[in-house]
Steps between C-alpha positions, in 0.01 A plus 500: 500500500277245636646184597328156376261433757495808678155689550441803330290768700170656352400789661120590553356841539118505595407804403121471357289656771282824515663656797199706574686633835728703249189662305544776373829451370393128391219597263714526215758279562601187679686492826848381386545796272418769756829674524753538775729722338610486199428174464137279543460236793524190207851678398653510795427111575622372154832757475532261857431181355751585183789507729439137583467152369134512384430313208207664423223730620108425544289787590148415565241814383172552461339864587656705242674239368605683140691799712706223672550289173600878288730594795688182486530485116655898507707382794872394493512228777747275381290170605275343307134544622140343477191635522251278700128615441266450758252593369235402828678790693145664639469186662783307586775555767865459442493121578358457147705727340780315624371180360493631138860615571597143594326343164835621365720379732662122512595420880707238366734732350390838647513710855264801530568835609126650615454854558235724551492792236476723785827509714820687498753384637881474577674347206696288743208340637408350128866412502510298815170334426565360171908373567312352855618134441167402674259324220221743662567837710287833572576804630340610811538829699527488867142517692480796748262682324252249340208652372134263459509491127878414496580142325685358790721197565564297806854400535621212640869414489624684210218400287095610384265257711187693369437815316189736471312838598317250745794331713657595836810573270814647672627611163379741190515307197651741168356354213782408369557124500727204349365145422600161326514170463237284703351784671453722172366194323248442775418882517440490143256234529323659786429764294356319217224409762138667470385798695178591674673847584756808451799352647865612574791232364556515895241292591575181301870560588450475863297163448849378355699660753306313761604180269825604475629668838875578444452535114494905471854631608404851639738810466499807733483853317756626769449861468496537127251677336203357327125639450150403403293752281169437573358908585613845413645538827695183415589625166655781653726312742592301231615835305698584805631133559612481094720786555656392868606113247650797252746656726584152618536462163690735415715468880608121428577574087 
């Protein structure tokens, strides 16, 4: 139970984009309930999220938004969720479905838990990110093999200095990401601003990570698994990844 005082922890899945990279597969449904076995993308992230202390979860959807709200009503998650209509998908990025996200969110009482509706990962990654008992921590993988369109992060002394598919970064950032306190309430205002332009939630972050230098507590995947599903050929690495995690699984049960 939640002590007086204590933050509770929303969680945010941004899952309202087209993902025309994926078509075929995507024409008929949304991203987050392609499946990876026997269970969709969106599954496997909230079965994660049950085991921990999430007050709540807010999944932001727009392109096919019915199929994600009908999946989640048949589904047995054990967390409450919230569906978050962006309905300016076509022609918005993820910074703005992030804002509409953060309409329900207090920073005064609440942390957020971001992720992208796209990733698999370890469960003990999730785990390690949200008991961090930094205010504000990522998860970055280690940079040998940084690709162009990678959203990268420079590191400097244990903590995010700037973040971005456009900075020298030394790091791969995983979409997955913790915030609070001044920084979240500052990030939600940021948002709030108006746009000329598409933009990624990246770019008004690393504005505030240039304000706030040693804010964002980074954390190291160290070898655990984790994946972005952004092509077929990614979807089937992911496949294979999902059932290297089972017999881990299964190994540590």
């Amino acid at each position: 139970m939640r002590e007086k005082g204590e933050q509770r922890t929303k969680a945010i899945i941004l899952a309202a984009g087209r993902s025309t990279r994926l078509r075929p597969l995507t024409e008929e449904v949304p991203k987050c309930l392609l499946y990876l076995s026997d269970e969709t993308i969106l599954d496997y992230q909230m079965r994660r999220l049950a085991k921990l202390e999430i007050e709540c979860v807010l999944i932001v959807a727009g392109y096919k938004r019915g199929l994600i709200q009908k999946h989640v009503e048949k589904s047995d998650y054990d967390l409450p969720v919230t569906i978050v209509d962006n309905k300016l998908f076509y022609e918005t990025d993820n910074a703005y479905s992030l804002s509409l996200a953060l309409e329900h969110v207090d920073p005064a009482v609440d942390a957020v838990l971001v992720l992208d509706g796209d990733i698999l990962f370890e469960f003990e990654l999730l785990r390690r990110l949200v008991q961090s008992p930094h205010d504000n921590a990522c998860i970055v993988e280690e940079g040998e093999k940084i690709q162009p369109e990678d959203c990268k992060i420079v590191v400097k002394n244990g903590s995010a200095a700037s973040i971005g598919k456009s900075v020298p970064g030394n790091a791969v950032y995983t979409s997955m990401i913790k915030m609070s306190n001044e920084l979240l309430t500052e990030f939600k205002q940021a948002l709030k601003e108006p746009r000329s332009r598409r933009e990624w939630y990246s770019e008004p972050l690393n504005k505030l990570l240039l304000k706030f230098p040693s804010a964002m507590h980074v954390l190291y995947t160290n070898g655990m698994l984790r994946c972005e599903i952004d092509t077929y050929d990614d979807l089937i690495q992911a496949r294979a990844v999902r059932q290297r995690i089972a017999q881990l699984e299964h190994r540590n049960a």
